[in-house]
C-alpha positions in Angstrom: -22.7 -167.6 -60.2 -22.8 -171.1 -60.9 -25.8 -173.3 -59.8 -23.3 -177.0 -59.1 -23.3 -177.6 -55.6 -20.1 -178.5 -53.9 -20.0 -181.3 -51.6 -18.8 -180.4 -47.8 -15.7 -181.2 -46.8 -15.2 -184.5 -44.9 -14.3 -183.0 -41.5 -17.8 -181.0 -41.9 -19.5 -184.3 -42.2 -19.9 -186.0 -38.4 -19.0 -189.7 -39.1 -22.8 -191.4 -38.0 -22.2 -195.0 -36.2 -24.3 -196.6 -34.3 -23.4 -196.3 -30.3 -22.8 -200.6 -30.2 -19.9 -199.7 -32.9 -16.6 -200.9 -32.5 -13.8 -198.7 -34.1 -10.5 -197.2 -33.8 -9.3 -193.9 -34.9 -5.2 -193.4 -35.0 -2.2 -194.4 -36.8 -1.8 -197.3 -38.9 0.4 -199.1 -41.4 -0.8 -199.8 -45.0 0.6 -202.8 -46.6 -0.3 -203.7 -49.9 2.2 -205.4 -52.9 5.3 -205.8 -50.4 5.1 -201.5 -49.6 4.3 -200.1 -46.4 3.0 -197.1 -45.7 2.3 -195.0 -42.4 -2.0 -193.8 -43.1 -4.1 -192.3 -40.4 -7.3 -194.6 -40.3 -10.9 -193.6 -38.9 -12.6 -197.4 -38.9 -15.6 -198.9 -37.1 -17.3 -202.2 -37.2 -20.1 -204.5 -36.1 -20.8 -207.7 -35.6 -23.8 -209.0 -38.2 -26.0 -211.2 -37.0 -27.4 -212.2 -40.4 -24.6 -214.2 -41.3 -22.5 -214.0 -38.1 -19.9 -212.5 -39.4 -17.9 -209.4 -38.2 -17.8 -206.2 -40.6 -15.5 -203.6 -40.1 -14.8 -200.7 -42.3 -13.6 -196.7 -42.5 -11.3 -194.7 -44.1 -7.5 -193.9 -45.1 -6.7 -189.8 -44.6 -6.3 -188.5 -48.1 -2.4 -188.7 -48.6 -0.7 -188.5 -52.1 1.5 -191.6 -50.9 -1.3 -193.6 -50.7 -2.6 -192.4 -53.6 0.7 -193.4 -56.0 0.5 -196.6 -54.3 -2.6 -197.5 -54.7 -3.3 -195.6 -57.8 -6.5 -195.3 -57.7 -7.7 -199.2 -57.9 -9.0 -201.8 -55.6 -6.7 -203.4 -54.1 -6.0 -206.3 -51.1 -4.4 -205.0 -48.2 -3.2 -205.8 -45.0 -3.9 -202.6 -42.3 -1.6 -203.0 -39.3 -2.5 -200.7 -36.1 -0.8 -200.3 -32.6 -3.9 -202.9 -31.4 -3.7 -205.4 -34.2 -3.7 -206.7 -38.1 -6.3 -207.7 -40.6 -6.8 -208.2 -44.0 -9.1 -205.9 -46.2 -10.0 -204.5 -49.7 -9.0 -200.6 -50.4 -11.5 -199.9 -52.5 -11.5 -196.3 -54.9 -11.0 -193.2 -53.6 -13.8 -190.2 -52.5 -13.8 -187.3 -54.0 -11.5 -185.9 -51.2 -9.0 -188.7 -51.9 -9.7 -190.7 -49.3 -10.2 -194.9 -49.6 -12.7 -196.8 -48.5 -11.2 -199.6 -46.5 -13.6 -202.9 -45.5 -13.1 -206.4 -44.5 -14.8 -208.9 -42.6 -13.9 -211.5 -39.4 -11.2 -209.8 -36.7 -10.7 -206.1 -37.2 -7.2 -204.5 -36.5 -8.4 -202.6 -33.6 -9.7 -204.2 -30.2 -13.8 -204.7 -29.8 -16.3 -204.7 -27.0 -15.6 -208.3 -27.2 -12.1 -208.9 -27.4 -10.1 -208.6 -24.1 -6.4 -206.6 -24.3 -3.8 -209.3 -24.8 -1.9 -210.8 -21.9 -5.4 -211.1 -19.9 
C-alpha cells in the first residue's frame, strides 16, 4: 500500500465563491488562433475595488479537444457564451485537464450589474 495521496476529483471539490460573485455555468465557445471550439465553462467574477477593475475567472471541462488545441500552453483567447464575449488568458492545465481561464474588465456572462440587453 502506497503512502502518496491522491487528490479528489474535481466534482468532489464544492467550488467556494463568495455569495456577491458573479458567474455563469453552461456552454461556451473557445476561440483561440482562428479555431473554435464548443467547452463547458464554470466561471465567476468580482469587481476589485483595489484597482477598480473587474476579475473574472473559472474553468474549461477537461476535453481532449481542448487539450490538442491548446496543447498545454498559455494562450489568449476569446470565450464566447449565450450571454456575451470577452477576452482572457487559458492558462496550463490541472491535474484533471482542466484550464484555468481569467481576464479582467466585462466578463462573457451577465453581472449583478449589467442589465439583459434590449432594456
Amino acid at each position: 500500500m502506497s503512502d502518496a495521496r491522491q487528490l479528489p476529483a474535481p466534482d468532489e471539490q464544492p467550488a467556494p465563491h463568495a455569495p456577491h460573485d458573479d458567474g455563469y455555468s453552461g456552454a461556451a465557445t473557445l476561440v483561440t488562433d482562428g479555431a473554435e471550439l464548443s467547452v463547458t465553462v464554470e466561471l465567476r467574477g468580482h469587481f476589485q475595488p483595489i484597482d477598480g477593475h473587474y476579475r473574472w475567472y473559472g474553468r474549461l471541462a477537461a476535453d481532449p479537444e481542448v487539450t490538442r488545441l491548446l496543447g498545454g500552453r498559455r494562450a489568449s483567447v476569446t470565450l464566447r457564451t449565450p450571454q456575451g464575449r470577452a477576452l482572457a488568458e487559458a492558462a496550463d492545465p490541472d491535474p484533471w485537464g482542466r484550464y484555468r481561464v481569467t481576464g479582467t474588465g466585462t466578463p462573457p456572462f451577465r453581472t449583478a450589474g449589467t442589465r439583459p440587453p434590449g432594456m
